[in-house]
C-alpha positions, 0 to 999 in steps of 0.5 A: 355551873359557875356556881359550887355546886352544892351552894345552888342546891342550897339557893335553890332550896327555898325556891323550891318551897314557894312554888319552883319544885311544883313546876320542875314536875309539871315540866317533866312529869309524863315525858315520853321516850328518848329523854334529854335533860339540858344543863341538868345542873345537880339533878333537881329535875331527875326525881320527877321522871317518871320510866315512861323517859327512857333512855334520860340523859342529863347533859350539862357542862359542869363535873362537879354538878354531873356528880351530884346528878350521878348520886340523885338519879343512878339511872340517867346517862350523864352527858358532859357538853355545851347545849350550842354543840350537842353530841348526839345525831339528828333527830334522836330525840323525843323529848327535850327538857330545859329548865333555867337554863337558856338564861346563862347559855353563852349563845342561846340561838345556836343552842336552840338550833342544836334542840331543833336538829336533835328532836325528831320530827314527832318531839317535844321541847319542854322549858321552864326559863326566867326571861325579861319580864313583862312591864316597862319598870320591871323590863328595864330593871331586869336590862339594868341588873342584868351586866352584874347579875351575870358575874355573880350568877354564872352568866345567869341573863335576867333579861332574855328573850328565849320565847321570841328566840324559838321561832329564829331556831323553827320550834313553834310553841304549842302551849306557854303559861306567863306567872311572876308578871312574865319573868317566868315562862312555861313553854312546850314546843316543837318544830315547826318544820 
């Protein structure tokens, strides 16, 4: 997280309060088994497991995040890698969380590669991620912030096609919700094969 810490809590803060706290829980609430939390960031997402995720492991590629993650929720593993080179075996998995992650991940396909090798056959992969918005006006403003919008948000993409990106990983989505006029997806998914 390119972004100190403690400043992306902050940003996050009023995100929170119109509706993004409502949707971290939807995301993880009822995870089941072995848990792996993606880019966890600070740990915004941890307060709404419930035991059911167990083990939860928070992986991100951030110390400084870890830490506060650390602080939030004592009981998670903490993991510090890139989600392109996960270091875990094939299939250890039950449950895969990714919540706004996927838009700063430098290359998202081999990323989604490695969810698909670390979820066993029976997993899910739950995401909450902004992507290109729907629309050709608003598209295209996403396309054009995008190149600044990187270098301000820690390589944050506004125009990523994560949903379409999941069939070239073989994750098939079994259920997905649009809102804010497509730029925020809700996807559970798991391998097609």
């Amino acid at each position: 997280m390119a972004t100190a810490a403690w400043l992306y809590d902050l940003l996050m803060k009023p995100l929170g309060w119109l509706g993004l706290d409502r949707l971290r829980e939807w995301l993880v609430r009822d995870a089941r088994g072995r848990t792996l939390e993606l880019g966890a960031g600070t740990g915004l997402n941890l307060r709404y497991y419930d035991v059911g995720a167990s083990p939860l492991i928070a992986l991100d590629v951030d110390r400084d995040g870890l830490l506060r993650v650390r602080r939030r929720s004592p009981r998670a593993f903490l993991v510090q890698a890139s989600v392109e080179a996960l270091p875990f075996r094939d299939g250890a998995f039950d449950t895969v969380v990714s919540s706004l992650v996927f838009c700063s991940v430098p290359n998202p396909g081999a990323g989604l590669n490695e969810v698909h090798r670390v979820l066993n056959r029976s997993g899910e992969l739950r995401m909450l991620e902004h992507v290109r918005p729907a629309g050709r006006f608003l598209g295209w403003l996403a396309d054009r912030l995008t190149p600044m919008w990187r270098h301000v948000a820690g390589g944050c993409h506004l125009n990523r096609s994560t949903v379409e990106a999941l069939a070239a990983a073989e994750l098939c989505s079994t259920r997905s919700r649009r809102s804010l006029r497509g730029a925020v997806v809700e996807v559970r998914a798991a391998r097609c094969r």
